[in-house]
C-alpha positions as CSV (number, residue, x, y, z in Angstrom):
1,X,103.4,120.4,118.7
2,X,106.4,119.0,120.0
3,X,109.3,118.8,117.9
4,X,109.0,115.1,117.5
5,X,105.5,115.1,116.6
6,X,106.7,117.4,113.7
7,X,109.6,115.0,112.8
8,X,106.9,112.3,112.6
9,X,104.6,114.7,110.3
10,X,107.6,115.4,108.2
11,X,108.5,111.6,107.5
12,X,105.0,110.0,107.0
13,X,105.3,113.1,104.0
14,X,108.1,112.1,102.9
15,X,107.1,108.6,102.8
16,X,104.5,109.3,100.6
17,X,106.2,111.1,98.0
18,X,106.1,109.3,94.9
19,X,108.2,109.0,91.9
20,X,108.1,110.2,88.3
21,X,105.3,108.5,86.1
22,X,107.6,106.8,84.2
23,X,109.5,105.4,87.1
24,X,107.1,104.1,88.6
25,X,106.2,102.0,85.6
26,X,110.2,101.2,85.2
27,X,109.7,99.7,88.7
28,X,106.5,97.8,88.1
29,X,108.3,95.9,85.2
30,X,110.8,95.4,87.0
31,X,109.3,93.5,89.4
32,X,107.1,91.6,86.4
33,X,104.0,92.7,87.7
34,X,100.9,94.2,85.3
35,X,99.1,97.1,85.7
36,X,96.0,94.5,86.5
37,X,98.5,93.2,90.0
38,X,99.1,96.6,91.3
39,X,95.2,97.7,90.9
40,X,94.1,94.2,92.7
41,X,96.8,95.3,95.4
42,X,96.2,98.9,95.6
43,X,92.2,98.9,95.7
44,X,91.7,100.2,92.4
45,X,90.7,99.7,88.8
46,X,93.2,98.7,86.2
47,X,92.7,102.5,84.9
48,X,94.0,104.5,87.4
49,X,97.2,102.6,87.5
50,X,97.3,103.3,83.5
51,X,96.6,106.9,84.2
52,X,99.2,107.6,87.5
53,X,102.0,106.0,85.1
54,X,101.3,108.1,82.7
55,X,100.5,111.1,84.8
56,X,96.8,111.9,84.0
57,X,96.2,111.6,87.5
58,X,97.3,111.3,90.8
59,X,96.3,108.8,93.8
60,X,94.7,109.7,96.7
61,X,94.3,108.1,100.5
62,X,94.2,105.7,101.1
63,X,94.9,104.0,97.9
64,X,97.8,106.5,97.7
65,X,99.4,105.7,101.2
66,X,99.6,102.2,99.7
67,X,100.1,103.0,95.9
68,X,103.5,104.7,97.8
69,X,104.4,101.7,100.0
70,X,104.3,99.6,97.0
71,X,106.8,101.7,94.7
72,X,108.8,102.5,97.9
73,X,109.5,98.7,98.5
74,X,110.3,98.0,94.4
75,X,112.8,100.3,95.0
76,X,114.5,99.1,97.3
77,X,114.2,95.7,95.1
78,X,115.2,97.2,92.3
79,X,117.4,100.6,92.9
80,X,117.9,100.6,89.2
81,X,114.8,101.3,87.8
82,X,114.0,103.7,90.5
83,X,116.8,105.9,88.9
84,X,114.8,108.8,86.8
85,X,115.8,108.3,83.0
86,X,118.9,109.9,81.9
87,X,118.7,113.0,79.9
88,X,115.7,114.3,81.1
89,X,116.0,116.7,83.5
90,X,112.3,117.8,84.0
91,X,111.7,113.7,85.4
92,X,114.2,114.2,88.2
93,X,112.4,117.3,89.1
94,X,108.7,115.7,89.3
């Protein structure tokens, strides 16, 4: 593998790296959308948004590619809710 095929590897990871639970409900808010508007976007039931917010779950491809895309773009909309809440230091870690 050349070393830019690797970079490459190493981004579309990092790309999909999502944020806390809770930040990514923060961000949904934010943006004034329901659980219901991310599901209909996403490809999923209204359930597994409730349960990757809360963290009983976690998405998986595709839906996760563009669960990611979706947060990744609210952040950049709305940098503060995409800040882990203060005082808790296990959220900035997850």
């Amino acid at each position: 593998m050349s070393e830019l095929e690797a970079l490459k590897r190493v981004d579309a990871l990092l790309d999909n790296v999502l944020p806390p639970p809770r930040v990514r409900a923060r961000l949904r808010l934010a943006a004034g959308l329901t659980q219901k508007d991310v599901a209909d976007a996403v490809g999923v039931q209204r359930l597994a948004v409730v349960r990757w917010e809360l963290g009983q779950s976690h998405p998986r491809r595709p839906h996760r590619d563009a669960y990611a895309h979706l947060l990744q773009r609210l952040a950049e909309r709305f940098p503060h809710a995409a800040e882990p809440p203060k005082g808790n230091a296990d959220a900035a870690l997850r």
